[in-house]
N, C-alpha and C positions, 0 to 999 in steps of 0.2 A: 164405117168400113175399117179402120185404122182398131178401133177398139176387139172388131171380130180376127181380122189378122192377127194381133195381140195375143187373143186369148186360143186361137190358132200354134202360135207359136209357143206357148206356155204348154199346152200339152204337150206337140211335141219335142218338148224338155225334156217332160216328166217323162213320157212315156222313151224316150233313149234314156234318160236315168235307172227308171226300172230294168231295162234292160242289160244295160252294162250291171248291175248289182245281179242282176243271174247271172251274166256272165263270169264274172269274176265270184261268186260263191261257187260256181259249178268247178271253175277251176282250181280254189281254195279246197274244196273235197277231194281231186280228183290227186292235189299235190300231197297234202293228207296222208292217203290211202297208198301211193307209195313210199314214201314217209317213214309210214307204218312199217311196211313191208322189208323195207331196209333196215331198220332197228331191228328186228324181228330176224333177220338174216345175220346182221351183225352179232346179235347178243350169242350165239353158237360160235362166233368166230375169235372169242376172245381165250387166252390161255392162260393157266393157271400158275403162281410161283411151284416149282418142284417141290418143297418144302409143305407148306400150304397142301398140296396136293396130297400128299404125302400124310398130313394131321388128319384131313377130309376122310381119307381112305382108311387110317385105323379108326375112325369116328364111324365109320360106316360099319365095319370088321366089329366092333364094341355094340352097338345098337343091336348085330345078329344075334 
């Protein structure tokens, strides 16, 4: 009796172990992807030295 409780209770170990590791992948993705979405947002938000800007744009002007 003591050895089926046992191995009763060993499963459900395993089986809430499995579970928290979806859990926590599900939400490892889910942090992820907006993550993503913020870099992605950010990188348009950034501004350029005048100068710099300035080289960009006769480099551009030169290339036509």
């Amino acid at each position: 009796m003591l050895k089926v409780g046992l191995i009763i209770l060993v499963i459900a170990c395993l089986a809430m172990l499995l579970g928290l590791l979806y859990v926590s992948f599900k939400i490892l993705r889910e942090t992820q992807k907006k993550e993503a979405l913020l870099k992605k947002d950010q990188a348009t938000q950034y501004q350029i030295h005048p100068k710099l800007k300035a080289e960009l744009d006769a480099k551009k002007k030169n290339e036509e």
